[in-house]
C-alpha positions as CSV (number, residue, x, y, z in Angstrom):
1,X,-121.0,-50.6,3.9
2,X,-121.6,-54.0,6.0
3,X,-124.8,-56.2,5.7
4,X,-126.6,-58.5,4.0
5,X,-125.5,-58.7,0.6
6,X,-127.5,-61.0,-1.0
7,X,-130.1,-63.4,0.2
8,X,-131.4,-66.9,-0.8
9,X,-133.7,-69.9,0.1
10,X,-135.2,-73.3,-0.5
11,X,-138.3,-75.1,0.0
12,X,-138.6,-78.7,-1.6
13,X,-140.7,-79.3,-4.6
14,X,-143.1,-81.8,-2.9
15,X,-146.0,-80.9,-0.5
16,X,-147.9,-83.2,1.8
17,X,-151.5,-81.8,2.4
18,X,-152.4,-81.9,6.2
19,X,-155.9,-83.5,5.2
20,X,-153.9,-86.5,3.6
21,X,-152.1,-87.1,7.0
22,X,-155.3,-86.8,8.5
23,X,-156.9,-89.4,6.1
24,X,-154.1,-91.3,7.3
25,X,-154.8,-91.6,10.9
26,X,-158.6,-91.2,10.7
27,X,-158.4,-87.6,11.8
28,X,-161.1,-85.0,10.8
29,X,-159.3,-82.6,7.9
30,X,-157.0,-80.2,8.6
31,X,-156.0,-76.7,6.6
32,X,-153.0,-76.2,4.4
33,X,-149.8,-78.0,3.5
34,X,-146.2,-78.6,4.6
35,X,-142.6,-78.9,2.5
36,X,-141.7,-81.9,2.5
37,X,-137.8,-82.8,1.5
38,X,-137.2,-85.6,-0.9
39,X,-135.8,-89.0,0.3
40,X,-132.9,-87.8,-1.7
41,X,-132.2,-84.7,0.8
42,X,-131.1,-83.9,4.0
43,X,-129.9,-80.7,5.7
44,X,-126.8,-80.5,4.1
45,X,-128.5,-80.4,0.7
46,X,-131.3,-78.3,1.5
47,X,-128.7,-75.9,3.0
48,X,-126.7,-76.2,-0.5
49,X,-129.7,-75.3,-2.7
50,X,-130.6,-71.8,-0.7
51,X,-126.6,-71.6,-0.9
52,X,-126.3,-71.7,-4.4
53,X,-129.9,-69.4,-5.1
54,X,-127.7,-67.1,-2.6
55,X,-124.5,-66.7,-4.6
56,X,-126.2,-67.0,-7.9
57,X,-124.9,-64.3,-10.1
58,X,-121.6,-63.9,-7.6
59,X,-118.2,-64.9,-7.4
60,X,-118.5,-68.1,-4.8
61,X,-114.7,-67.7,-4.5
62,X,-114.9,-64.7,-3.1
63,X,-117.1,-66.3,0.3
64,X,-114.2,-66.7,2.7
65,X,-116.4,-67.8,5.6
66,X,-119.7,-70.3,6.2
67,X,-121.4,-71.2,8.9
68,X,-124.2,-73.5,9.1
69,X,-127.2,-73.9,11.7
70,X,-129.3,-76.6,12.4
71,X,-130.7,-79.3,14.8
72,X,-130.8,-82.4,12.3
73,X,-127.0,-82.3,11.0
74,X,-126.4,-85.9,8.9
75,X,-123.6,-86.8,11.6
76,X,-122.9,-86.1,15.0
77,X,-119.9,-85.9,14.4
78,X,-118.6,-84.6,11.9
79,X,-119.0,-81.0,10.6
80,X,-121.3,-80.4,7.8
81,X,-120.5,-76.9,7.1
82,X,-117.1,-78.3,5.2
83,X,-119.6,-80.3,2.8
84,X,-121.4,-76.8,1.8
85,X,-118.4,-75.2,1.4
86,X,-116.9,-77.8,-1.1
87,X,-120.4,-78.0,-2.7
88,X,-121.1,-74.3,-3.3
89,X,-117.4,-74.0,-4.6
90,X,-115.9,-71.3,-2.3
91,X,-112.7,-70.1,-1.7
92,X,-110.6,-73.2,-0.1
93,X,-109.1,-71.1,2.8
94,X,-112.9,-70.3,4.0
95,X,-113.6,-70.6,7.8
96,X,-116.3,-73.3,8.2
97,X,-118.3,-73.7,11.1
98,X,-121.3,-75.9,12.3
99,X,-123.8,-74.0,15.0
100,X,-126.8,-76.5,16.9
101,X,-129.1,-77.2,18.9
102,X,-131.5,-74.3,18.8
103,X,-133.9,-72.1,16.6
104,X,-132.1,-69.4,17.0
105,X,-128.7,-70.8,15.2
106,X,-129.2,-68.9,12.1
107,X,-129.6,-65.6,14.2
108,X,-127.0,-66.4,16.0
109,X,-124.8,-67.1,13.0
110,X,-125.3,-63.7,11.5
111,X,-124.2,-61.9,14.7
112,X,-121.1,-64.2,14.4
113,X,-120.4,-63.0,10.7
114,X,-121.5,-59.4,11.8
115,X,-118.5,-59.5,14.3
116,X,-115.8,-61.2,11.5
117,X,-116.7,-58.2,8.9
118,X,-117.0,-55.9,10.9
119,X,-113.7,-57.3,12.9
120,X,-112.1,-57.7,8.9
121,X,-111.2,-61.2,9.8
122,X,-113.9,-61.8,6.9
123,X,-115.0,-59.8,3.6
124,X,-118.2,-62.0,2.8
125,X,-119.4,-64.7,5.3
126,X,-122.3,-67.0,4.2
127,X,-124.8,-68.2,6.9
128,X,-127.1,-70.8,6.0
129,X,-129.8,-72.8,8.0
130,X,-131.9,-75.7,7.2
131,X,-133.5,-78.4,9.0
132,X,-135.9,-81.4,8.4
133,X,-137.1,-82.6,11.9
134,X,-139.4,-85.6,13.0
135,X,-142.3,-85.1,15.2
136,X,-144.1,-88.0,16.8
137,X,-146.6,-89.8,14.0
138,X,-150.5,-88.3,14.6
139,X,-149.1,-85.6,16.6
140,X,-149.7,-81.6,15.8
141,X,-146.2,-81.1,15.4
142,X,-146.4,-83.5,12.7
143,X,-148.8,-81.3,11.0
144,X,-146.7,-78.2,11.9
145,X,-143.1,-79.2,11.2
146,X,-142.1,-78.3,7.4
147,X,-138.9,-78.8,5.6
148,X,-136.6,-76.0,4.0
149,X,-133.7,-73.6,3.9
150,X,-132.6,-70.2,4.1
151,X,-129.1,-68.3,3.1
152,X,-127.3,-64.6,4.0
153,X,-124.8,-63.6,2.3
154,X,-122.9,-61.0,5.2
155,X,-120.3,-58.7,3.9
156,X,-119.0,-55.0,3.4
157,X,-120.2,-53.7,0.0
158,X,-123.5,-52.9,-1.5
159,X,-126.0,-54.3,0.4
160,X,-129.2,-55.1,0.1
161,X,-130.1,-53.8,3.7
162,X,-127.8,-53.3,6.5
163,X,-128.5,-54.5,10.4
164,X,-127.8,-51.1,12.5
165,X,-128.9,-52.5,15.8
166,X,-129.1,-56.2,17.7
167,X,-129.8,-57.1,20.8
168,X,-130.0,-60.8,22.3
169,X,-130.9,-62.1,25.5
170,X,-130.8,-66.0,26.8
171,X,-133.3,-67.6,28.5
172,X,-132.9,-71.6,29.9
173,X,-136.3,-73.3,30.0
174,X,-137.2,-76.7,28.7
175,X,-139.7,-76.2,26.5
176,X,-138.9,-77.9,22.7
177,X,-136.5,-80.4,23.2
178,X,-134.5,-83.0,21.5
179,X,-132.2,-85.7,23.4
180,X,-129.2,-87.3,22.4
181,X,-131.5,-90.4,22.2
182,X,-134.9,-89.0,21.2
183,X,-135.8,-89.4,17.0
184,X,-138.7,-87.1,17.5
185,X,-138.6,-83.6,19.0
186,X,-140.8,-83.6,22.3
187,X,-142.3,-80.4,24.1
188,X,-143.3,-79.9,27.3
189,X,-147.2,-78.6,28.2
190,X,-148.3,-76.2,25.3
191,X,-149.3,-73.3,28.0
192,X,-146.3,-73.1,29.7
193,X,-144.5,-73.3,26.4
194,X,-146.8,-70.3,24.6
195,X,-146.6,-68.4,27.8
196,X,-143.4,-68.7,29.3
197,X,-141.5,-69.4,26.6
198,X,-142.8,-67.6,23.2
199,X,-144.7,-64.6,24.7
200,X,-142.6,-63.6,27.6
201,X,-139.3,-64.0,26.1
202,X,-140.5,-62.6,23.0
203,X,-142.3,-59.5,24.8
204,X,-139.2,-58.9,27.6
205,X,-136.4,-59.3,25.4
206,X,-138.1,-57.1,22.2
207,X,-139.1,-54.5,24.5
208,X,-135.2,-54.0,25.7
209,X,-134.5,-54.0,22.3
210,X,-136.4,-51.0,21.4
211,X,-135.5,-49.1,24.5
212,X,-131.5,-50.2,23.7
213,X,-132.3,-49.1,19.8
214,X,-134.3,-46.1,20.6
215,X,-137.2,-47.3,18.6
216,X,-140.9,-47.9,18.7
217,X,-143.1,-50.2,17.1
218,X,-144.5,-47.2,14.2
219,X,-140.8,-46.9,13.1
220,X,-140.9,-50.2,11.1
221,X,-142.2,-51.2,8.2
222,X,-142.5,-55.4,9.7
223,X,-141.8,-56.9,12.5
224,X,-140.3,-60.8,11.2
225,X,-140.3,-63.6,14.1
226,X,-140.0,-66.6,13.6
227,X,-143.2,-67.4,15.8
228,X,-145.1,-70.8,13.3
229,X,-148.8,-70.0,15.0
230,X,-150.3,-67.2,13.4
231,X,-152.5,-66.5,16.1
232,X,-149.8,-66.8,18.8
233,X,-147.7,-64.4,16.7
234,X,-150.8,-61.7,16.4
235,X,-151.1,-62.0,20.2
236,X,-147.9,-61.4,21.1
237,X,-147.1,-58.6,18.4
238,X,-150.2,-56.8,19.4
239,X,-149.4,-57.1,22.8
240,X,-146.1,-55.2,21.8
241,X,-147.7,-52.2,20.2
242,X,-147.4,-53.8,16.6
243,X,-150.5,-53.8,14.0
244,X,-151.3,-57.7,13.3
245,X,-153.1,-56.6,10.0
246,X,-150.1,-54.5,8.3
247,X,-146.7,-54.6,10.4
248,X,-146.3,-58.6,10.3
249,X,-144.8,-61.2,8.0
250,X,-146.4,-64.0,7.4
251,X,-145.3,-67.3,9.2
252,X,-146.0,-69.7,5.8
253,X,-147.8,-71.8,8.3
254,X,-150.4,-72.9,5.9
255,X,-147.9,-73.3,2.7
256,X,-144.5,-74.6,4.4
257,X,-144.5,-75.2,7.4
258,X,-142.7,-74.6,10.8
259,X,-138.7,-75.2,9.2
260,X,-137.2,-74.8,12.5
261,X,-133.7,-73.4,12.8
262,X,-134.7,-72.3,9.0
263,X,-137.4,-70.3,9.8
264,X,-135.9,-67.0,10.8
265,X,-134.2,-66.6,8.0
266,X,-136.9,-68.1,5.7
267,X,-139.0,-65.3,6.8
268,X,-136.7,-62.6,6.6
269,X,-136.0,-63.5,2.9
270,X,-139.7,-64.0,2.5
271,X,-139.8,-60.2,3.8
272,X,-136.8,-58.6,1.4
273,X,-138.8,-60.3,-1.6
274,X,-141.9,-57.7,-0.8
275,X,-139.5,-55.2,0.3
276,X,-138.7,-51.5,-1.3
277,X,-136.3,-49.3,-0.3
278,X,-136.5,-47.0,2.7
279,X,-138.2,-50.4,4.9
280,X,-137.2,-51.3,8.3
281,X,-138.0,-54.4,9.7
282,X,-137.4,-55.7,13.0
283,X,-136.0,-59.0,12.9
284,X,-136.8,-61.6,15.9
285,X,-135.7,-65.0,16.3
286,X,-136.8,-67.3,19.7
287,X,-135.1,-70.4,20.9
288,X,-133.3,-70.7,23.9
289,X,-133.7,-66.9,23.9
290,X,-134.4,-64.2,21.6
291,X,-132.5,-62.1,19.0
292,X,-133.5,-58.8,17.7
293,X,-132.2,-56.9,15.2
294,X,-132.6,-53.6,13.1
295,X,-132.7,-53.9,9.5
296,X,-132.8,-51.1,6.8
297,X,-133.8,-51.6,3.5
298,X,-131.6,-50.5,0.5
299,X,-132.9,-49.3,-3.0
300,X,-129.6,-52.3,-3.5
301,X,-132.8,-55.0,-2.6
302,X,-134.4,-54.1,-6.5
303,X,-131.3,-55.9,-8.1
304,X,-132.4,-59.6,-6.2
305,X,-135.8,-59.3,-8.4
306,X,-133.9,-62.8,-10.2
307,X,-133.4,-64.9,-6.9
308,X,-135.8,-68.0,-6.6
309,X,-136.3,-66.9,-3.2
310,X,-139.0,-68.2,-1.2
311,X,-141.9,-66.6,-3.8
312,X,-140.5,-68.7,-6.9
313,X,-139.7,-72.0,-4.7
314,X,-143.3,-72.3,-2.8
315,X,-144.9,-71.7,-6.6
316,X,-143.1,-74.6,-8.1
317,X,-144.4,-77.6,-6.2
318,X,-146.0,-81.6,-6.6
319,X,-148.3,-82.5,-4.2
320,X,-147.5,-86.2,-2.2
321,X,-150.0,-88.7,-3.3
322,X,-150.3,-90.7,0.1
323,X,-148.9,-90.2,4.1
324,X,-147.9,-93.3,3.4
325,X,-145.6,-92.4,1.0
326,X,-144.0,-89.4,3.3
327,X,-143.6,-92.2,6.3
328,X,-141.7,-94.5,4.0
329,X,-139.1,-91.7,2.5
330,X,-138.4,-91.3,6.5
331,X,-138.1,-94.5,7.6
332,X,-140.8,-94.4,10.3
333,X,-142.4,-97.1,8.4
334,X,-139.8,-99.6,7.5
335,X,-140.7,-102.1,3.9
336,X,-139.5,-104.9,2.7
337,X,-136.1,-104.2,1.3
338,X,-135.1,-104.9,-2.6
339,X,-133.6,-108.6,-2.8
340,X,-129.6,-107.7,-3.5
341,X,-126.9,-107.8,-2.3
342,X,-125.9,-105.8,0.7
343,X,-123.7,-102.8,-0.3
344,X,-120.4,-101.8,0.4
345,X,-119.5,-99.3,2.9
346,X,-118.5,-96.2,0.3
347,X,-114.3,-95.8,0.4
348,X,-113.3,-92.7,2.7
349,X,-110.3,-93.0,0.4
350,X,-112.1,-92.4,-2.7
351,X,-114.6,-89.9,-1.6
352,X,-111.4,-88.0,-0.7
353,X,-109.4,-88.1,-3.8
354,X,-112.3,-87.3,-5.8
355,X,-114.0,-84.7,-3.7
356,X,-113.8,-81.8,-6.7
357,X,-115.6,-84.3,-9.2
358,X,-118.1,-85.4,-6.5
359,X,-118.5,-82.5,-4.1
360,X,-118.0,-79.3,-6.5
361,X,-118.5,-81.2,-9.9
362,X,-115.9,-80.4,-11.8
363,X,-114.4,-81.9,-14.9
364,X,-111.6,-81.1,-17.1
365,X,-111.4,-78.9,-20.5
366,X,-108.8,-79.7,-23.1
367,X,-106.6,-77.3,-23.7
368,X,-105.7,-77.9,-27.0
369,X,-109.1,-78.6,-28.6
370,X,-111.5,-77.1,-26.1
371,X,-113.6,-80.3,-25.2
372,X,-115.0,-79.6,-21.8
373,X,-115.4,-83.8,-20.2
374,X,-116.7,-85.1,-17.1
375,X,-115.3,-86.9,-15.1
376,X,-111.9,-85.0,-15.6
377,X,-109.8,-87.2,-17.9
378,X,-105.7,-87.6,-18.4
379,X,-106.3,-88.6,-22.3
380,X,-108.7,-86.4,-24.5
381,X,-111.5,-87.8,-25.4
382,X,-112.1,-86.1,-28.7
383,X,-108.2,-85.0,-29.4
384,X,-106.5,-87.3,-27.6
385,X,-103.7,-85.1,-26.0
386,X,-102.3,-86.2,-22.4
387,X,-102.4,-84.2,-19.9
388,X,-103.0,-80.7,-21.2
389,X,-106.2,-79.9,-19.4
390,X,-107.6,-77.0,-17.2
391,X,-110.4,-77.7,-14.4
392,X,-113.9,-77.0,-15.8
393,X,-117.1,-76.4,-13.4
394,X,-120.2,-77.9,-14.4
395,X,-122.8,-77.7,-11.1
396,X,-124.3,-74.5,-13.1
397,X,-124.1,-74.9,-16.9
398,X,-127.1,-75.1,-18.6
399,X,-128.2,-78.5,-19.6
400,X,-130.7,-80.8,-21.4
401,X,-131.6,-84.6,-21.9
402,X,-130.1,-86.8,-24.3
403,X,-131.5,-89.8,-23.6
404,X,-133.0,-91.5,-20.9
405,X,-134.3,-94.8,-19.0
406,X,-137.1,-95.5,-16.6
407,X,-136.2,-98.6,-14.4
408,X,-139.2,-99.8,-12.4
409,X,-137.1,-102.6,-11.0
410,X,-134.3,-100.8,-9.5
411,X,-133.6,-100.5,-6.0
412,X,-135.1,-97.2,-4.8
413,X,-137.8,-95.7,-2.5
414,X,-139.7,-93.8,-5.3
415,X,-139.5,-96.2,-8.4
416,X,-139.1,-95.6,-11.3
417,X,-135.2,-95.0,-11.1
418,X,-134.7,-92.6,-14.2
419,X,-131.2,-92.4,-15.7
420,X,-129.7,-89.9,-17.8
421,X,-127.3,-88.8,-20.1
422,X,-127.0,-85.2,-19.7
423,X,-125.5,-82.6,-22.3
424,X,-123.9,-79.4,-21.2
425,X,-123.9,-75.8,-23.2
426,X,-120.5,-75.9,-24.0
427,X,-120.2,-79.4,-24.5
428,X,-119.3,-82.0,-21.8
429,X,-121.7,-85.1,-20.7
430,X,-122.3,-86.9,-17.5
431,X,-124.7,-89.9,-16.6
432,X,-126.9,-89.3,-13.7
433,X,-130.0,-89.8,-11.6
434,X,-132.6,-87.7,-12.2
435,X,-134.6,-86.6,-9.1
436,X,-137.9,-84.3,-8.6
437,X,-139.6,-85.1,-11.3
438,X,-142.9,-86.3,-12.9
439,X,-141.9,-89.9,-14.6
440,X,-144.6,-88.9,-17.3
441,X,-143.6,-86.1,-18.2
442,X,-139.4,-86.9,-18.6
443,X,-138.8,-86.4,-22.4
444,X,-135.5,-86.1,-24.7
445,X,-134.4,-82.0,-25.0
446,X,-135.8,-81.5,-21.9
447,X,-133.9,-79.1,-19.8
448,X,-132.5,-79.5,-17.1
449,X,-130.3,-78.0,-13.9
450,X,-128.1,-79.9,-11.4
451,X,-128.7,-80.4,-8.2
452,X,-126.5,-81.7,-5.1
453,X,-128.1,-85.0,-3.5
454,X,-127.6,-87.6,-1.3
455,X,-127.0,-90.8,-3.2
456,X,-126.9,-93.8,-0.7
457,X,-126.3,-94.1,3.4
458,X,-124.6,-97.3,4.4
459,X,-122.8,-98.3,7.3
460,X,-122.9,-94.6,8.9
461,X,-121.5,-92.7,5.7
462,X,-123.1,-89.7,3.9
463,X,-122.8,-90.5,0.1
464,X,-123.2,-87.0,-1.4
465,X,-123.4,-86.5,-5.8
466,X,-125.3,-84.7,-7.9
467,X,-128.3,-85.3,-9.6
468,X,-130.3,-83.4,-12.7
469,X,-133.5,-82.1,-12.2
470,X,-136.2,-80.4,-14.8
471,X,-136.3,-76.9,-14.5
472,X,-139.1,-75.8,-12.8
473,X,-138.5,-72.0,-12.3
């Protein structure tokens, strides 16, 4: 049976409380609090995490296609979906593909994965969206706007709730916009937006849904759209025939924030984590146009009970201790920069010959003595045989802190730098950064997890390793 066969998500561990960036600006205090990616992230990573939550527990060889949406891709040229797919570990003959410029990308990547299963020119296709997009300093977007990720897993199997119907319609307006030129996204007059955009495309194009479905409002459970005002959403789903009070998912307004091309599928996982079986949702997604679809909930959807999920993610946070802080990780507000020297622009060359030890992190294992060792060796470290070694995976071994440092005068945009050596179960070692953590409380024994990060940026070149991080979970 085709659908979604597993589902995933991410939402950074820090939090910027919309009262702080009022504070900042001078601005009366404003309600809740938005995700806020790490200096250390970008799309691609964020996409990664929700990836990896997706898969967790599945073969990641067995994803032969992966698709990635978004509107703040690290290059503009270059495709990002081919640095997932590398970092997740999937099969190397998978189909990768990048899908921008619009909130609906996500959407439109599960009808595009729909179409390969169903078309058996895929078996299990994973779509994945994440963004992290700028709005204008003392602006409401700048409020609304919240970081995070989302990840389907599309295949023919058991799933976890199938899509019987969709529906999409396009609609060319200008209403939130980003240039080739602009940093921050722009929008045209908030009325015109609400009402011509949001509430009519929402209310036309749902409403030929239902008729093309043969459904009405009382036959689902939720309606999920991917509207970030709560009080716009109520409108508009009332105005549908939709009960505000008991048929609608919530929009994380007030806890994450508006994720942009994540958002759709944010909420939908949000949805299958308070799911039960016999549910039907009714999945909408606006930008540029709408997309509807039918979803049917599985007794299947009691087996993701482990996956962090949006519920486990949005528990585990730190709260940001200035704006000023948040500016700085995104360059709006440039610093002084660290006195050394300038650094080199990273090798193409070597990025490319060692793309399994950076990208997919693996080592090597002995053959003859069993010594798992990072990076992969030709000489064994322990037994010292030559070249008798089998390639070992370590992105999702278990893992805890030998010993440490805490480097205060490092380079780096949230000093301390801390440094670790990093023992695997299983043996193996490797000496790395350590990111999303409290400096206080970093201790030896502590466990810890690995976690795919964006090392450095120089001359126009995505650095990409991994880091540890404590467990938080």
């Amino acid at each position: 049976m085709i659908g979604i066969l597993s589902y995933g998500a991410y939402v950074p561990w820090h939090r910027l409380s919309r009262a702080e960036i009022a504070r900042g600006w001078g601005g009366p205090p404003s309600r809740g609090e938005k995700a806020v990616a790490n200096f250390d992230e970008d799309s691609i990573t964020l996409a990664v995490a929700a990836c990896r939550d997706c898969v967790s527990g599945i073969d990641a060889k067995s994803v032969d296609s992966v698709y990635f949406a978004s509107t703040t891709f690290p290059y503009k040229e270059k495709q990002s979906a081919s640095v997932i797919a590398m970092a997740v570990d999937v099969g190397k003959g998978a189909f990768t593909l990048d899908l921008a410029s619009t909130m609906r990308g996500g959407t439109s990547g599960v009808k595009i994965a729909l179409d390969a299963v169903k078309s058996k020119t895929s078996k299990n296709a994973l779509v994945c969206a994440a963004d992290i997009r700028l709005a204008w300093p003392n602006s409401a977007k700048e409020m609304e706007f919240g970081d995070g990720a989302g990840a389907l897993l599309i295949g023919d199997g058991e799933p976890v709730a199938t899509i019987d119907n969709a529906y999409s319609a396009f609609n060319e307006m200008i209403d939130v916009y980003r240039s080739q030129t602009d940093t921050y996204v722009q929008s045209s007059e908030e009325r015109f937006v609400r009402e011509k955009g949001y509430t009519k495309v929402i209310n036309d194009t749902v409403k030929a849904a239902l008729a093309a479905f043969k459904k009405t409002p009382k036959d689902y459970t939720k309606i999920v759209c991917n509207v970030p005002n709560t009080g716009l959403l109520n409108s508009i789903v009332k105005g549908l025939g939709f009960d505000p009070k008991t048929q609608v998912q919530s929009t994380m307004a007030d806890t994450v924030g508006n994720t942009g091309t994540a958002l759709s599928l944010m909420l939908l996982v949000e949805a299958l984590e308070n799911a039960k079986a016999g549910d039907k949702l009714l999945w909408v997604s606006y930008g540029d146009g709408c997309d509807v679809y039918s979803i049917a909930v599985t007794d299947k959807v009691a087996k993701m009970a482990g996956k962090r999920g949006i519920k486990k993610h949005a528990a585990a946070k730190r709260m940001m201790p200035s704006y000023e802080k948040y500016l700085r990780w995104r360059d709006i507000v440039i610093s002084e920069p660290p006195s050394r020297p300038p650094q080199d622009r990273p090798s193409a060359v070597a990025l490319w010959r060692d793309n399994m030890g950076g990208l997919s992190l693996y080592g090597n294992k002995c053959n003859k003595c069993g010594a798992p060792q990072y990076p992969a060796q030709r000489v064994c470290m322990i037994c010292h045989s030559k070249d008798d070694f089998t390639s070992y995976p370590f992105a999702n071994k278990p893992a805890k802190v030998t010993t440490f440092s805490q480097d205060n005068l490092a380079a780096s945009v949230d000093p301390p730098s801390t440094v670790c050596a990093v023992d695997f179960e299983g043996g193996g070692r490797i000496m790395c950064d350590m990111t999303d953590r409290d400096p206080d409380q970093v201790k030896v024994g502590m466990p810890v997890e690995m976690t795919f990060r964006q090392v450095r940026l120089v001359a126009g070149v995505h650095d990409y390793w991994w880091k540890c991080t404590p467990i938080k979970y």
